[in-house]
mmCIF file of the C-alpha atoms, coordinates in Angstrom:
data_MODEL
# 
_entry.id   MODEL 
# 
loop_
_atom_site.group_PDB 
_atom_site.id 
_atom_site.type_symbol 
_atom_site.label_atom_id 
_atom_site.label_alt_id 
_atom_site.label_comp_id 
_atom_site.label_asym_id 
_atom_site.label_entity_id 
_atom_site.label_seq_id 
_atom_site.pdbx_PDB_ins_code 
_atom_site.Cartn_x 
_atom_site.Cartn_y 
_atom_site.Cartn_z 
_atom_site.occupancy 
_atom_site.B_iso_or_equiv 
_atom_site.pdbx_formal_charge 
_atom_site.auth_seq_id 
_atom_site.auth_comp_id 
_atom_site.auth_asym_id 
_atom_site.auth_atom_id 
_atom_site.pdbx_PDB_model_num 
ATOM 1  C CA . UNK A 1 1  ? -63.642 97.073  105.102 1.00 0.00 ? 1  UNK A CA 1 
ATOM 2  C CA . UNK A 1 2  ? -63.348 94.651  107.834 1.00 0.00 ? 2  UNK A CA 1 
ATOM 3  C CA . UNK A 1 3  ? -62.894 95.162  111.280 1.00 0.00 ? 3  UNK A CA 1 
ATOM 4  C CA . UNK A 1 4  ? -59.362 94.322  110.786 1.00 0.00 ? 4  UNK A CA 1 
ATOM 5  C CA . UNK A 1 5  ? -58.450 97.052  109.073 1.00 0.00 ? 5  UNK A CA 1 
ATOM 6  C CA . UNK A 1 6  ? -54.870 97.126  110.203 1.00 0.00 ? 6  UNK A CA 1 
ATOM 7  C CA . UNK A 1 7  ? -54.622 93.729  108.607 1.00 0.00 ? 7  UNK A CA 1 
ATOM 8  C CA . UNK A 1 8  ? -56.299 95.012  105.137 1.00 0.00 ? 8  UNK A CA 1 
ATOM 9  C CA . UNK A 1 9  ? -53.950 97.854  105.234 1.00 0.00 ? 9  UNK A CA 1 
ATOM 10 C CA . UNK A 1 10 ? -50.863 96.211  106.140 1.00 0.00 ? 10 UNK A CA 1 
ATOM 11 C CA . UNK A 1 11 ? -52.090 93.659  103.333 1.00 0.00 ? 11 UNK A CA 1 
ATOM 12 C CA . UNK A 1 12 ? -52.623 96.566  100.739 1.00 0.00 ? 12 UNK A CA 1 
ATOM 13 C CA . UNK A 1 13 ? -49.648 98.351  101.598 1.00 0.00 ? 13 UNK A CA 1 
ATOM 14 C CA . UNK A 1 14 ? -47.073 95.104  101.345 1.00 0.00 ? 14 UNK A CA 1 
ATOM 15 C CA . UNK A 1 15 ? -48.772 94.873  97.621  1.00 0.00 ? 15 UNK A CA 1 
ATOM 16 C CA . UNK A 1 16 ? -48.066 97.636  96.939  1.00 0.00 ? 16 UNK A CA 1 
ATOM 17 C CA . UNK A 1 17 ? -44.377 98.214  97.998  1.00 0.00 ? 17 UNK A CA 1 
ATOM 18 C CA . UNK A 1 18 ? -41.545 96.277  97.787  1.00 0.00 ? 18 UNK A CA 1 
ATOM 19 C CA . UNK A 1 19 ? -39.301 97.519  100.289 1.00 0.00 ? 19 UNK A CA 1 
ATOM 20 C CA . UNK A 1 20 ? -42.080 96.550  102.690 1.00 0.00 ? 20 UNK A CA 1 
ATOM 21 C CA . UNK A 1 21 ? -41.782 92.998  101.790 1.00 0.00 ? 21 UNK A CA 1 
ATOM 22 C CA . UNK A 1 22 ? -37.884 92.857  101.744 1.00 0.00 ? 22 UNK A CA 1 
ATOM 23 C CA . UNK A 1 23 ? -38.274 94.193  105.453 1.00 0.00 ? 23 UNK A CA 1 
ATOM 24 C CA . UNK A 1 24 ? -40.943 91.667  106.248 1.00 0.00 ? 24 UNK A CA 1 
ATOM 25 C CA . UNK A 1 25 ? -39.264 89.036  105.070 1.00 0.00 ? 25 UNK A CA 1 
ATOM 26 C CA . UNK A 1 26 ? -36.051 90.420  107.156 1.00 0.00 ? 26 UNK A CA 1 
ATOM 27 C CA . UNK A 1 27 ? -38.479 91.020  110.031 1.00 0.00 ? 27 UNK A CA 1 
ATOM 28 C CA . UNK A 1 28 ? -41.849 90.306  110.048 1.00 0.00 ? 28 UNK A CA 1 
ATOM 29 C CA . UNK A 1 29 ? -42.538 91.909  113.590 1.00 0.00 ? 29 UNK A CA 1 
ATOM 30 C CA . UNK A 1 30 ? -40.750 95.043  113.084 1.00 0.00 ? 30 UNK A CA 1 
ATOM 31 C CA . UNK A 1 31 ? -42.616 96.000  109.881 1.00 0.00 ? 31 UNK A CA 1 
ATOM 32 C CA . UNK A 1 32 ? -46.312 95.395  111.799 1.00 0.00 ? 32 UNK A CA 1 
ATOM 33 C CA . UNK A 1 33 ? -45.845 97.889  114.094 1.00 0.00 ? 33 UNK A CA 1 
ATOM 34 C CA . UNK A 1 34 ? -46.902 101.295 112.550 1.00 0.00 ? 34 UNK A CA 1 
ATOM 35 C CA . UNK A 1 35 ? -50.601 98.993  111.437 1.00 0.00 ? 35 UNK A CA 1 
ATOM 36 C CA . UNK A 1 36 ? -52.069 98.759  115.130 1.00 0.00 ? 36 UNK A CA 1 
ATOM 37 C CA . UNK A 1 37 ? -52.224 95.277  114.590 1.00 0.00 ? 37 UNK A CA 1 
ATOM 38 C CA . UNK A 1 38 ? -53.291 92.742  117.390 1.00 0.00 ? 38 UNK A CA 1 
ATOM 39 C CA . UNK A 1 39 ? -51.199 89.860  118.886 1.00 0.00 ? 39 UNK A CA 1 
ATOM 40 C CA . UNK A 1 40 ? -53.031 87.597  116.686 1.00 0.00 ? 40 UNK A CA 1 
ATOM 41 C CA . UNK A 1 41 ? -53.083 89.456  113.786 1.00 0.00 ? 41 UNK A CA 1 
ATOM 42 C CA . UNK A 1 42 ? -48.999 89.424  114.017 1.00 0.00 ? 42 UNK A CA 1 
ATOM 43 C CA . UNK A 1 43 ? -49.280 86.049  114.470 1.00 0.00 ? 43 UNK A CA 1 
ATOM 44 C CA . UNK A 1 44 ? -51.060 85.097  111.538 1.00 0.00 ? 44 UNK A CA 1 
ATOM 45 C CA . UNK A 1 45 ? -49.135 87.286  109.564 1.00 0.00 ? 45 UNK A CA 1 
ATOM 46 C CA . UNK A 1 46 ? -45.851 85.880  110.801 1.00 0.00 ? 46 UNK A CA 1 
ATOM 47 C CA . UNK A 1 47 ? -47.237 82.133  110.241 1.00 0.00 ? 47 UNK A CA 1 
ATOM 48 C CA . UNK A 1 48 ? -48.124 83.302  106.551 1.00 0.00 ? 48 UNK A CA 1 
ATOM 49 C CA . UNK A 1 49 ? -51.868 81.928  107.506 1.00 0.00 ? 49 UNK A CA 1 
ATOM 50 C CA . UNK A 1 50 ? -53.446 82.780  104.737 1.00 0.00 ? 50 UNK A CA 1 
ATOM 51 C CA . UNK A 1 51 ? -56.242 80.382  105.650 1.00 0.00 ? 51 UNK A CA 1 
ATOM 52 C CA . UNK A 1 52 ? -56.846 82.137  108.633 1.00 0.00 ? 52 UNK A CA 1 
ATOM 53 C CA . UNK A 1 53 ? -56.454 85.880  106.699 1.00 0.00 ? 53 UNK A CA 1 
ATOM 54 C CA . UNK A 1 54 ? -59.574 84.471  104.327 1.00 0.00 ? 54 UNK A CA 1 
ATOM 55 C CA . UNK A 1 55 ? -61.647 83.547  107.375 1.00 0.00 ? 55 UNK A CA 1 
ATOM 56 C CA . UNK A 1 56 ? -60.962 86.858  108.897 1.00 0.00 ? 56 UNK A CA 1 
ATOM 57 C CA . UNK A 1 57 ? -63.282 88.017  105.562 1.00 0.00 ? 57 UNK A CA 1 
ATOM 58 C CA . UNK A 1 58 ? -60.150 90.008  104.062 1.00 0.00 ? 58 UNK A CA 1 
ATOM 59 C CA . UNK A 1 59 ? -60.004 90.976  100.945 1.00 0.00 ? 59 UNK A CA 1 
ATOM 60 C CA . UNK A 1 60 ? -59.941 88.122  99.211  1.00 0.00 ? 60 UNK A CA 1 
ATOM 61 C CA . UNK A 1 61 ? -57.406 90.244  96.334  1.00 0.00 ? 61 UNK A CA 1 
ATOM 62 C CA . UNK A 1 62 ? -55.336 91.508  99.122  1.00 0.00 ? 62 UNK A CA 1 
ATOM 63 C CA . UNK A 1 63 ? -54.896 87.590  100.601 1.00 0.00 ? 63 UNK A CA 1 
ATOM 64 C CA . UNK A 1 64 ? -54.186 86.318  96.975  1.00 0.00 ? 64 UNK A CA 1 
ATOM 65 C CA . UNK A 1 65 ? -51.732 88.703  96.262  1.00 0.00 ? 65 UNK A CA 1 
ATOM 66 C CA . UNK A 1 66 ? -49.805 88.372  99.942  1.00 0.00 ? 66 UNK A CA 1 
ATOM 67 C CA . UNK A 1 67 ? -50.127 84.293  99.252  1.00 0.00 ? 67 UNK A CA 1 
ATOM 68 C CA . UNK A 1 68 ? -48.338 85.058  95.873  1.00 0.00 ? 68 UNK A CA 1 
ATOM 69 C CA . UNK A 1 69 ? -45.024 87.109  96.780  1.00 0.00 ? 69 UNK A CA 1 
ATOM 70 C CA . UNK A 1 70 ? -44.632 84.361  99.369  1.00 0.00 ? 70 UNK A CA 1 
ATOM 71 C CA . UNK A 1 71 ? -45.165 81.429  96.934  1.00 0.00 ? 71 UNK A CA 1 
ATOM 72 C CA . UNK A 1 72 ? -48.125 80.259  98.845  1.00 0.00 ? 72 UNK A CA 1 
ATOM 73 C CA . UNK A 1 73 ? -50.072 77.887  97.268  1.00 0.00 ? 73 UNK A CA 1 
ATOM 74 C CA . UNK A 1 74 ? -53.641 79.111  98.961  1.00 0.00 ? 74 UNK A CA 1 
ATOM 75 C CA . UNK A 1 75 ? -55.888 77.236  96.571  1.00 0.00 ? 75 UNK A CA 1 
ATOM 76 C CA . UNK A 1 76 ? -54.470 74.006  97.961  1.00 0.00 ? 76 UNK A CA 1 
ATOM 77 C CA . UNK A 1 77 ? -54.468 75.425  101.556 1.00 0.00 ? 77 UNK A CA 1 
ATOM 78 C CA . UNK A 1 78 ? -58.029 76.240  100.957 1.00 0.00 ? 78 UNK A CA 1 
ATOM 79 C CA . UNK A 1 79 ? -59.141 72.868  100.160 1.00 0.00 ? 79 UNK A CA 1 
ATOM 80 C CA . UNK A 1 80 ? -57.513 71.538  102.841 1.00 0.00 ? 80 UNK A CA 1 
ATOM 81 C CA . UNK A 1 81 ? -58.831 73.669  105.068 1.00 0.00 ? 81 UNK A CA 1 
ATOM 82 C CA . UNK A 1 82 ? -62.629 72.746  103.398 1.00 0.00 ? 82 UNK A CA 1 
ATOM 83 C CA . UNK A 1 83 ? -63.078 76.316  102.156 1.00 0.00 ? 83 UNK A CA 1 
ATOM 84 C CA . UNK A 1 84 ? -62.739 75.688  98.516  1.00 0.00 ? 84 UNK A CA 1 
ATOM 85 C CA . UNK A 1 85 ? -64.637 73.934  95.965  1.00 0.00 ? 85 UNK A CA 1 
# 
């Protein structure tokens, strides 16, 4: 695991459950709190960066799958971002 693991969890964990993600969507803050995350691991949480979560080295499953509840189109983000083929 990375050395964010409070992202990867928090990342896992919102996957997995979907009162987490009604809450985060309600209040992304308030749900981060019990993952030890940093400032700017809120903050690219909160921004939906999942551009930024990939360059972190997360999971790449875990990013897909947060980008997808959220209607994220990542691929597209990717490529803008010059980190897809």
């Amino acid at each position: 695991m990375s050395r964010r693991r409070g992202v990867e969890k928090f990342l896992y964990h919102y996957d997995k459950d979907a009162d987490l993600r009604q809450k985060f969507a309600a209040d992304p803050r308030a749900v981060q709190v019990d993952f030890g995350l940093s400032d700017e691991e809120r903050d690219a949480l909160e921004r939906r960066d999942v551009v930024q979560l990939h360059m972190w080295g997360l999971h790449a499953l875990l990013v897909r799958n947060f980008a997808g509840f959220l209607k994220i189109d990542y691929v597209s983000l990717f490529r803008e971002a010059g980190i897809a083929d």
